[in-house]
PyMOL commands that place a pseudoatom at each C-alpha (Angstrom):
pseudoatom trace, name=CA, resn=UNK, resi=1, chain=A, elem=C, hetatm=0, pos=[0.000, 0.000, 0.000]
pseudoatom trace, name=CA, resn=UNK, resi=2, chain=A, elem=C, hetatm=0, pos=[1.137, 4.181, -0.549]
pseudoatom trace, name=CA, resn=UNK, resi=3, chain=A, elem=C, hetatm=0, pos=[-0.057, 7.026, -0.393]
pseudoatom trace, name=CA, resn=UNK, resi=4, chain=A, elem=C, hetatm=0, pos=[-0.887, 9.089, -3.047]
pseudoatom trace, name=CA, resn=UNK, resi=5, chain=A, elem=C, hetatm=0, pos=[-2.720, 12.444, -4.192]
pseudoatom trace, name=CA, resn=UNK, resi=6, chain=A, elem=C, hetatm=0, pos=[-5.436, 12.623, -7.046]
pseudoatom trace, name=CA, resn=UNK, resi=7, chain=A, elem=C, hetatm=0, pos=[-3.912, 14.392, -9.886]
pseudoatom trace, name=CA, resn=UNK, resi=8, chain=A, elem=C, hetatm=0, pos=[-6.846, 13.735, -12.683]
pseudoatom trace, name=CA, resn=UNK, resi=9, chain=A, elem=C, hetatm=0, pos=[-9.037, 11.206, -13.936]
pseudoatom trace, name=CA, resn=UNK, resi=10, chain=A, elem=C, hetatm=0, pos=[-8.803, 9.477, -16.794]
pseudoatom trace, name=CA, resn=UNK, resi=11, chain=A, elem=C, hetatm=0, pos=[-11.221, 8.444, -19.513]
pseudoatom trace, name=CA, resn=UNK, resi=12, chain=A, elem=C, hetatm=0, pos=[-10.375, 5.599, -22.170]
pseudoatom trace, name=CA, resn=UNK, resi=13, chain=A, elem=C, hetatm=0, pos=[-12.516, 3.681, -24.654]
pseudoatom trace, name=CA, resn=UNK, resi=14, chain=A, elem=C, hetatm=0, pos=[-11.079, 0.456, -23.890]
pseudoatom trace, name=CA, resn=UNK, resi=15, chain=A, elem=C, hetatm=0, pos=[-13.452, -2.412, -23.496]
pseudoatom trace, name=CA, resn=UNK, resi=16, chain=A, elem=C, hetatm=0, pos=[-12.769, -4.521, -20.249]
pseudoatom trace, name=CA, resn=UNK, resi=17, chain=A, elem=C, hetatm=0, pos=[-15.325, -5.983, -19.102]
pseudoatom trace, name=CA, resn=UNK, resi=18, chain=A, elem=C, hetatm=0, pos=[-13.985, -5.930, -15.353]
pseudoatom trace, name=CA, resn=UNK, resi=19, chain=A, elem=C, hetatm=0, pos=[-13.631, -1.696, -15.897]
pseudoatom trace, name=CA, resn=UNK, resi=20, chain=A, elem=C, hetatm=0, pos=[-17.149, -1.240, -17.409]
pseudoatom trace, name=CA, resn=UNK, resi=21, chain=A, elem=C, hetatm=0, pos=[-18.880, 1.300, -15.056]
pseudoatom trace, name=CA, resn=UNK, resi=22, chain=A, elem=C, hetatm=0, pos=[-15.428, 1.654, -12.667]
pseudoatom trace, name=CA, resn=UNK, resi=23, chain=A, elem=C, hetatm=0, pos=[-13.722, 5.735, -12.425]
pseudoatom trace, name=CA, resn=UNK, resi=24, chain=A, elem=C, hetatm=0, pos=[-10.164, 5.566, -13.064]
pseudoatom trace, name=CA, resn=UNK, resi=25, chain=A, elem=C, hetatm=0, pos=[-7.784, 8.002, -11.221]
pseudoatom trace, name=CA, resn=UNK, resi=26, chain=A, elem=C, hetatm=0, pos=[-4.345, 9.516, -12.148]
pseudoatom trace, name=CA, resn=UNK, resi=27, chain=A, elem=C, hetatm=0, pos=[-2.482, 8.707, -8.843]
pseudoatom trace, name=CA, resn=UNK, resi=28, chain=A, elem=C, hetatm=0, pos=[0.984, 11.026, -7.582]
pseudoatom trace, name=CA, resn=UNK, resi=29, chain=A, elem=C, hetatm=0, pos=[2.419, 8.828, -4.953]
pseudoatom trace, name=CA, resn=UNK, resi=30, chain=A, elem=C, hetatm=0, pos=[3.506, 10.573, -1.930]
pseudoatom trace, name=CA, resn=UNK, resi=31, chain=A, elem=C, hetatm=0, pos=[5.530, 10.540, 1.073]
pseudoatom trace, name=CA, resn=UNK, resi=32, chain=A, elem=C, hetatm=0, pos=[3.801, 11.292, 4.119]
pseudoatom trace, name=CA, resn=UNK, resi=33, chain=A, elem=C, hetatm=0, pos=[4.489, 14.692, 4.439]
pseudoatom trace, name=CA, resn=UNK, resi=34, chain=A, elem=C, hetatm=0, pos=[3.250, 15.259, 0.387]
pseudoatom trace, name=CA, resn=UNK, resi=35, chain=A, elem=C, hetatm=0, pos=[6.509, 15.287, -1.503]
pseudoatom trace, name=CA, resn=UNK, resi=36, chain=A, elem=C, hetatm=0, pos=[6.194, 13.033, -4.289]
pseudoatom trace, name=CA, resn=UNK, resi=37, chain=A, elem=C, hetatm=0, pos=[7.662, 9.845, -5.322]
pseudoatom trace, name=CA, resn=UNK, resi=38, chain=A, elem=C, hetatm=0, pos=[7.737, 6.926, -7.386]
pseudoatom trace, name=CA, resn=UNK, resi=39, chain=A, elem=C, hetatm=0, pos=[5.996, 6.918, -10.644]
pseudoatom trace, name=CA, resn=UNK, resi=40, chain=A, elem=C, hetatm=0, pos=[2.375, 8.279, -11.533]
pseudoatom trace, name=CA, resn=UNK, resi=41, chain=A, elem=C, hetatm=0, pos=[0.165, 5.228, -12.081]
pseudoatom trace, name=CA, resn=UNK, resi=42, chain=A, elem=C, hetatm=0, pos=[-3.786, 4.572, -12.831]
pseudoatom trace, name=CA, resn=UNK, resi=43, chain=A, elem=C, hetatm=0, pos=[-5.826, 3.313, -10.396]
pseudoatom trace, name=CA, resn=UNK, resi=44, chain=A, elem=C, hetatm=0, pos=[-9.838, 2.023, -9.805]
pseudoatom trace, name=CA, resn=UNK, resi=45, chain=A, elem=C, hetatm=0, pos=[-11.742, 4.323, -7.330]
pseudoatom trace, name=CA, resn=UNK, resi=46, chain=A, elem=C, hetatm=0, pos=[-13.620, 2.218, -4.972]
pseudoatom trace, name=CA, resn=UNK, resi=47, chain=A, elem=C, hetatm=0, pos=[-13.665, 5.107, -2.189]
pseudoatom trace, name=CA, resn=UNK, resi=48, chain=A, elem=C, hetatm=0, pos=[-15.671, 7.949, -4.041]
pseudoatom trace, name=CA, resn=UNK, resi=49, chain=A, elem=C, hetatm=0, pos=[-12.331, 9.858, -4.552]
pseudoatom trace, name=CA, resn=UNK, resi=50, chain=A, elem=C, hetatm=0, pos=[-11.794, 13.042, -6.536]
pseudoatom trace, name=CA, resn=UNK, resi=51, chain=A, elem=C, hetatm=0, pos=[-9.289, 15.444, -7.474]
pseudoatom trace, name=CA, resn=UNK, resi=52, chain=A, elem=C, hetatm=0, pos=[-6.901, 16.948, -4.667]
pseudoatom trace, name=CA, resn=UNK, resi=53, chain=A, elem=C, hetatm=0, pos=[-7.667, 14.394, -2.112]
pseudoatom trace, name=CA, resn=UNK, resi=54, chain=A, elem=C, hetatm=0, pos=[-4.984, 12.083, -0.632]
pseudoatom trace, name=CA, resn=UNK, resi=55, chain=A, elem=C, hetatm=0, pos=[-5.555, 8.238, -0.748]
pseudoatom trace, name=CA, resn=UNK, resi=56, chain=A, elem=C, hetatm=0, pos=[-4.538, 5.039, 0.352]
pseudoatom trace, name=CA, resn=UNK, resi=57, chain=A, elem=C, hetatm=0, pos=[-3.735, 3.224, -2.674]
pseudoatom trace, name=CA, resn=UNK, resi=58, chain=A, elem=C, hetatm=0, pos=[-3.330, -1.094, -2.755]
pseudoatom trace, name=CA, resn=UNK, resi=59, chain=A, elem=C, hetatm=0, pos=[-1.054, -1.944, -5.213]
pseudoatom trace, name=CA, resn=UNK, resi=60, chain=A, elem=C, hetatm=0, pos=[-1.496, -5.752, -5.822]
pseudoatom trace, name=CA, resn=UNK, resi=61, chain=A, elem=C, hetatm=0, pos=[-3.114, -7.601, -7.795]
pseudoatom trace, name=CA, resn=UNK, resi=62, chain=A, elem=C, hetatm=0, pos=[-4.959, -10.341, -5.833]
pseudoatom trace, name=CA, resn=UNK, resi=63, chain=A, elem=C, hetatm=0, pos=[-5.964, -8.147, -3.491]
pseudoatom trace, name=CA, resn=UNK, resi=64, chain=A, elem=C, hetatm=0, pos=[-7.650, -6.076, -5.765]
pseudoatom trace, name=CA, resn=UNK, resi=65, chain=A, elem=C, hetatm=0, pos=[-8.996, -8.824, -7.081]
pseudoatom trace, name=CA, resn=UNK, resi=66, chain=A, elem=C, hetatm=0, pos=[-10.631, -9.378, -4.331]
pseudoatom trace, name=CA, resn=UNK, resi=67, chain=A, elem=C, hetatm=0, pos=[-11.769, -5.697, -3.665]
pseudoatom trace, name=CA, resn=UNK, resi=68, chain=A, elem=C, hetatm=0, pos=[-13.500, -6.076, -6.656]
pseudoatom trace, name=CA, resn=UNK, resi=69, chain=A, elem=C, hetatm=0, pos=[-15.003, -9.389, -6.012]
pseudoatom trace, name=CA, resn=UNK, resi=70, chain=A, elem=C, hetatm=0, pos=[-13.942, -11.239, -9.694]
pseudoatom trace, name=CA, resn=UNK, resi=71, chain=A, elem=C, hetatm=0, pos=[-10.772, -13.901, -9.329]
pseudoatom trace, name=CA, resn=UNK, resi=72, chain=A, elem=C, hetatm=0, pos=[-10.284, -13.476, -12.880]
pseudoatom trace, name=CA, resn=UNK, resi=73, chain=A, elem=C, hetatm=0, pos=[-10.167, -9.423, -12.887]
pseudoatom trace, name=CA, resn=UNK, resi=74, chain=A, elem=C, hetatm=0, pos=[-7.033, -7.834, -14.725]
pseudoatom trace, name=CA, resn=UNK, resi=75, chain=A, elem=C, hetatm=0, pos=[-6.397, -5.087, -12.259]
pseudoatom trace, name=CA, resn=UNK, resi=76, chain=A, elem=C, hetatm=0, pos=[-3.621, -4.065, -9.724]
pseudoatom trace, name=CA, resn=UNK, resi=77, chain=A, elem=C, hetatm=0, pos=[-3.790, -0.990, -8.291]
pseudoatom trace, name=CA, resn=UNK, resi=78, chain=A, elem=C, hetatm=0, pos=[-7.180, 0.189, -6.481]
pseudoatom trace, name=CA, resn=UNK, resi=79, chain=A, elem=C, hetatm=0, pos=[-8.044, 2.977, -4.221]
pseudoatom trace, name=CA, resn=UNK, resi=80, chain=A, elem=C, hetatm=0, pos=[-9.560, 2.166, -0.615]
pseudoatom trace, name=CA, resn=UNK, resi=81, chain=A, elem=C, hetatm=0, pos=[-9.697, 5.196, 0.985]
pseudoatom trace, name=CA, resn=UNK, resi=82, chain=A, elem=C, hetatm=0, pos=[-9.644, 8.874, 1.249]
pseudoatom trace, name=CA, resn=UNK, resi=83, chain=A, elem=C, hetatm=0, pos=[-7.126, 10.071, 4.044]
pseudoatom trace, name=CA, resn=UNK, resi=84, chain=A, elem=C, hetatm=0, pos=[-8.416, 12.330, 6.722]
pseudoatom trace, name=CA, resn=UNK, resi=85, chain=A, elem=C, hetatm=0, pos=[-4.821, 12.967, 8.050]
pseudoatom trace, name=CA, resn=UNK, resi=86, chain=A, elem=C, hetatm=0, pos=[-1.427, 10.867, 8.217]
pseudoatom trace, name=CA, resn=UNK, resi=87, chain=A, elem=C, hetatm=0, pos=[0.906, 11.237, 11.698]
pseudoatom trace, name=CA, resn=UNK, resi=88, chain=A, elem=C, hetatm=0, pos=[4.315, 10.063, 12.271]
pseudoatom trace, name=CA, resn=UNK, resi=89, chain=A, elem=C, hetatm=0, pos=[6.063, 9.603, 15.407]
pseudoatom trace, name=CA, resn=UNK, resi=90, chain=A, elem=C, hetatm=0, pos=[3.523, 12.137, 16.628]
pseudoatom trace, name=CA, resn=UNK, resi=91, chain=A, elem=C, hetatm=0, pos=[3.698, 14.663, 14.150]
pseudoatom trace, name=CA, resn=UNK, resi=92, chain=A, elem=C, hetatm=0, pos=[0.604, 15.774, 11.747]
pseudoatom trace, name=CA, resn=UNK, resi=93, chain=A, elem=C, hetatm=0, pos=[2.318, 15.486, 8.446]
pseudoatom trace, name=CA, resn=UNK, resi=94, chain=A, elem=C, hetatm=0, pos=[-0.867, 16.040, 6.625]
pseudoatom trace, name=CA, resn=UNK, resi=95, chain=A, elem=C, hetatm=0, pos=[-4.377, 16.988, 7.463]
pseudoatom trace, name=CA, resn=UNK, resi=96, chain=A, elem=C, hetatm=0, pos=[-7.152, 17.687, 4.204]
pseudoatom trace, name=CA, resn=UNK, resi=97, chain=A, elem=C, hetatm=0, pos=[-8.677, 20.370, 6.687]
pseudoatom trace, name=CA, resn=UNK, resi=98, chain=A, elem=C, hetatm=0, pos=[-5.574, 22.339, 6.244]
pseudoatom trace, name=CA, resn=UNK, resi=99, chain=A, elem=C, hetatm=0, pos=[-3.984, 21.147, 2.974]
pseudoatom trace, name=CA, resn=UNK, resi=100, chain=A, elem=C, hetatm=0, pos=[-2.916, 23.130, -0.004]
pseudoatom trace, name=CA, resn=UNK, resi=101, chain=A, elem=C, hetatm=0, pos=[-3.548, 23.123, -3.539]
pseudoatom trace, name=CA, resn=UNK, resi=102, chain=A, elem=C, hetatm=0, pos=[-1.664, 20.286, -5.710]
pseudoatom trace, name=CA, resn=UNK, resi=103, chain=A, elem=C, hetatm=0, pos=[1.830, 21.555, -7.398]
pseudoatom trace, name=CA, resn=UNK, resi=104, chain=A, elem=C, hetatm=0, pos=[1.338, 21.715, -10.659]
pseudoatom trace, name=CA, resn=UNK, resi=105, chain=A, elem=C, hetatm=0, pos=[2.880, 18.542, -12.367]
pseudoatom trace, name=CA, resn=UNK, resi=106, chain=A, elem=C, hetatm=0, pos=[6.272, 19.007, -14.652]
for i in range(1, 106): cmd.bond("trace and resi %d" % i, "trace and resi %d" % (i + 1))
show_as sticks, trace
zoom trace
């Protein structure tokens, strides 16, 4: 699992049956205090999640298997959860009451 913010969604024709009705999210992962890492990947929004919010992302594909419920599904990475705040060794590194705008990517 990681963190990451919601940069974008993302529309695509492409006929899979296991994506038919599912919203896809551009995902910047993210250290816990916001600075980003790793690369940007695609994931399936099962958590009602929209641009500028911070999520906890799954990242493996039988689990998200079985967050979709279909053994056979071709997917990997899924969202689970919008993130009210993240603390580490008890410090707030990030709270959505009090977060800022995304950087602008590039």
């Amino acid at each position: 699992m990681f963190l990451a913010d919601v940069i974008g969604t993302v529309v695509s024709p492409v006929q899979i049956p296991e994506l038919e009705g599912q919203t896809l999210l551009l995902l910047r992962p993210v250290t816990p205090d916001g600075h980003a890492t790793g690369r940007t990947r695609i994931g399936i929004d099962k958590a009602g999640a929209g641009e500028g919010d911070r999520v906890i992302v799954l990242d493996e594909g039988n689990g998200g298997r079985q967050i979709l419920g279909d053994p056979r599904a071709a997917v990997k990475t899924v969202v689970l959860g919008v993130v009210d705040y993240v603390e580490e060794n008890g410090k707030l590194q990030y709270d959505h009451r009090n977060s800022a705008k995304l950087a602008p990517l590039g």
